[in-house]
C-alpha positions as CSV (number, residue, x, y, z in Angstrom):
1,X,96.8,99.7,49.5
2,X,93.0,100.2,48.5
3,X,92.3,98.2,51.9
4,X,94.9,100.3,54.2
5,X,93.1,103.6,52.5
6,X,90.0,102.2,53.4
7,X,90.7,100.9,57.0
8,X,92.0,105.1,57.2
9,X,88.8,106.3,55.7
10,X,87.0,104.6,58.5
11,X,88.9,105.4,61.2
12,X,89.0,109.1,60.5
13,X,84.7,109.0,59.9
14,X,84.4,107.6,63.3
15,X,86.5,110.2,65.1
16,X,85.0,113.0,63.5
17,X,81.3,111.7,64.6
18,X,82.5,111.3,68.2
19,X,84.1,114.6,67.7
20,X,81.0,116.5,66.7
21,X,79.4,115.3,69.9
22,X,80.4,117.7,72.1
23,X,78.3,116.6,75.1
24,X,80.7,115.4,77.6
25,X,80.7,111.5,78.7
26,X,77.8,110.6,81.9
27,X,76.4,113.9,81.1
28,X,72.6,112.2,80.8
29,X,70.3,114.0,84.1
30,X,69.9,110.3,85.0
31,X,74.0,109.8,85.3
32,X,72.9,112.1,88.5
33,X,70.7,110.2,90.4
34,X,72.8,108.4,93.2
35,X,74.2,111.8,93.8
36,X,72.3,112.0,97.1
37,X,74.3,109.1,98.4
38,X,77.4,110.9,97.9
39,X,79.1,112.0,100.9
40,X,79.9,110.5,104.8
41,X,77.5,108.4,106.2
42,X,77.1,106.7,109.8
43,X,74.6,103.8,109.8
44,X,72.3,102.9,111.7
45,X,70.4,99.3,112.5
46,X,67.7,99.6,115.0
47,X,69.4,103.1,116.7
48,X,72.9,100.9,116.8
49,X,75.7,102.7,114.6
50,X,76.6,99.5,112.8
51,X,78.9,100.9,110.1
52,X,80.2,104.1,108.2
53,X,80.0,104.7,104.2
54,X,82.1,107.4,102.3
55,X,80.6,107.6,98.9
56,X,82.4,109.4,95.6
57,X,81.8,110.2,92.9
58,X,85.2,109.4,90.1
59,X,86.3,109.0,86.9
60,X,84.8,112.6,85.7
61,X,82.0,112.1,87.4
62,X,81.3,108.4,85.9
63,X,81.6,106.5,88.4
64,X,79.7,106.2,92.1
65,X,82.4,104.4,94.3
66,X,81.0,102.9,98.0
67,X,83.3,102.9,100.5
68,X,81.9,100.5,103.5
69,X,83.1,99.5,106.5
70,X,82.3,97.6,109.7
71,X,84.7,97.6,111.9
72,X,83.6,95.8,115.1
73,X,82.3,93.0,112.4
74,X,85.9,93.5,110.6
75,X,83.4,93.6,107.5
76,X,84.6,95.9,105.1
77,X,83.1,96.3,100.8
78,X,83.2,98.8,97.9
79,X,80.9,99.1,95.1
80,X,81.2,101.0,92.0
81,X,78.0,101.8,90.4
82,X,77.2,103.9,86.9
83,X,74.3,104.8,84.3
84,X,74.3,103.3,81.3
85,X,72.5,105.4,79.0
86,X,71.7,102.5,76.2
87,X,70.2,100.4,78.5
88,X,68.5,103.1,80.7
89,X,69.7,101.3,83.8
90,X,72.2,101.4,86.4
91,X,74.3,98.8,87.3
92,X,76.5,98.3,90.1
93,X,79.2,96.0,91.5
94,X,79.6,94.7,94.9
95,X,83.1,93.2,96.3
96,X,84.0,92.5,99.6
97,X,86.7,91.2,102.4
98,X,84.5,88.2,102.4
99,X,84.6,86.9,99.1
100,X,81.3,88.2,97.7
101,X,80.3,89.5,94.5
102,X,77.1,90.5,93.3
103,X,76.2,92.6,90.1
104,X,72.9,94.6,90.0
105,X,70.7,96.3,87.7
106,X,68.2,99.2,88.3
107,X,66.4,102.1,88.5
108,X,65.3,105.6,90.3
109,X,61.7,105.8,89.8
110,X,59.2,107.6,92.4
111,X,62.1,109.2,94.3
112,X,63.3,105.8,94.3
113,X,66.5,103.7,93.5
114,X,65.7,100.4,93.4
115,X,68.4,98.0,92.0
116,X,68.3,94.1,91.1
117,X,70.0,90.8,91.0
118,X,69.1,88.5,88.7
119,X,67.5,85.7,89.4
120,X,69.1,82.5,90.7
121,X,67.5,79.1,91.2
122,X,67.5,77.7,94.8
123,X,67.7,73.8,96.2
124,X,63.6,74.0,96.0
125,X,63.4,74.0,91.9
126,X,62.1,78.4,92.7
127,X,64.0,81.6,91.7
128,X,65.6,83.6,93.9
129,X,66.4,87.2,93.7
130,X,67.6,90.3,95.9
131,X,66.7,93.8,95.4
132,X,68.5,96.6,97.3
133,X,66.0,99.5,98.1
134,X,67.3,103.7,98.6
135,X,64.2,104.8,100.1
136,X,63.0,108.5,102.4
137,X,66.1,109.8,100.8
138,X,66.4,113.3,102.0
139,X,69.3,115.6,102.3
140,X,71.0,114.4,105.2
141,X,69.1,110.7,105.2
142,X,68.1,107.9,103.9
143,X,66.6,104.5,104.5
144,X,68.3,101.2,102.7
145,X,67.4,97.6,102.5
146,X,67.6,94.4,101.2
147,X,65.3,92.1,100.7
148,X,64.6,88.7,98.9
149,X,61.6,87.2,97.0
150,X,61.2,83.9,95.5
151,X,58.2,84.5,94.2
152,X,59.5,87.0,91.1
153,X,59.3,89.5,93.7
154,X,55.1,89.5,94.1
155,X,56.3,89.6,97.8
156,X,59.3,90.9,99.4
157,X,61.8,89.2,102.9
158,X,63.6,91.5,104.8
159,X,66.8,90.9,105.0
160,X,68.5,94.4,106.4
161,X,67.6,97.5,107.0
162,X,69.9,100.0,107.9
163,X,69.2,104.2,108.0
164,X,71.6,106.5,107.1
165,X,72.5,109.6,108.7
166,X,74.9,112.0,107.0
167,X,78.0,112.6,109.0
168,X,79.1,116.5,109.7
């Protein structure tokens, strides 16, 4: 009995801090800083349209979901990305038709987002890891890449670049 009153007490504390926090959930300025890539986007490798993003922003406004698609390539992915406040990061899951999955970590620093895989050893014995740059981001434009560095990212490969246009 003592133990069920107990397990009550707790319960009801809990609720009644989250209660008295009245500041809604993703509610942090920096839950807000991939909001410029939300919207229609053509894209663009070397002035060829290679591809076309729709971008949202779900789950109470929680949640960035990427919508991209290739369809000459038949190449199609989605990513989910959101801020975690604890960890003053932003992660973000990748998926696609192909079978891939990669997870990032990141940040938006000097009008920057720059986000992160973590490193994985390669055949030669050194470290490999990706990074996935939102660069000139403007209202209706943006540049994106990714690159790789096996050298704990002292220097950086291209691997893509693509520029985004906003669709009107």
């Amino acid at each position: 009995m003592k133990r069920n009153l107990l397990l009550c007490f707790l319960i009801i504390a809990s609720q009644a801090g989250i209660s008295q926090n009245n500041q809604p959930p993703c509610s942090a300025p920096e839950a807000s800083q991939f909001d410029f890539w939300v919207g229609s986007w053509n894209l663009y490798t070397a002035d060829t349209l290679t591809g076309t993003n729709t971008i949202y922003k779900i789950m109470d406004g929680c949640t960035v979901q990427e919508n991209f698609e290739n369809s000459k390539a038949g190449y199609s992915g989605k990513s989910w990305s959101m801020y975690d406040p604890k960890a003053r990061l932003w992660q973000q899951t990748w998926v696609d038709n192909q079978g891939s999955f990669i997870y990032l970590t990141g940040k938006f620093e000097e009008g920057k987002m720059t986000l992160f895989t973590q490193p994985k050893k390669i055949p030669s014995g050194k470290e490999l890891i990706y990074r996935m740059l939102f660069s000139n981001i403007s209202k209706d434009s943006f540049d994106w890449d990714w690159d790789s560095s096996t050298d704990n990212g002292a220097t950086w490969k291209s691997g893509w670049h693509i520029h985004y246009t906003r669709r009107q």
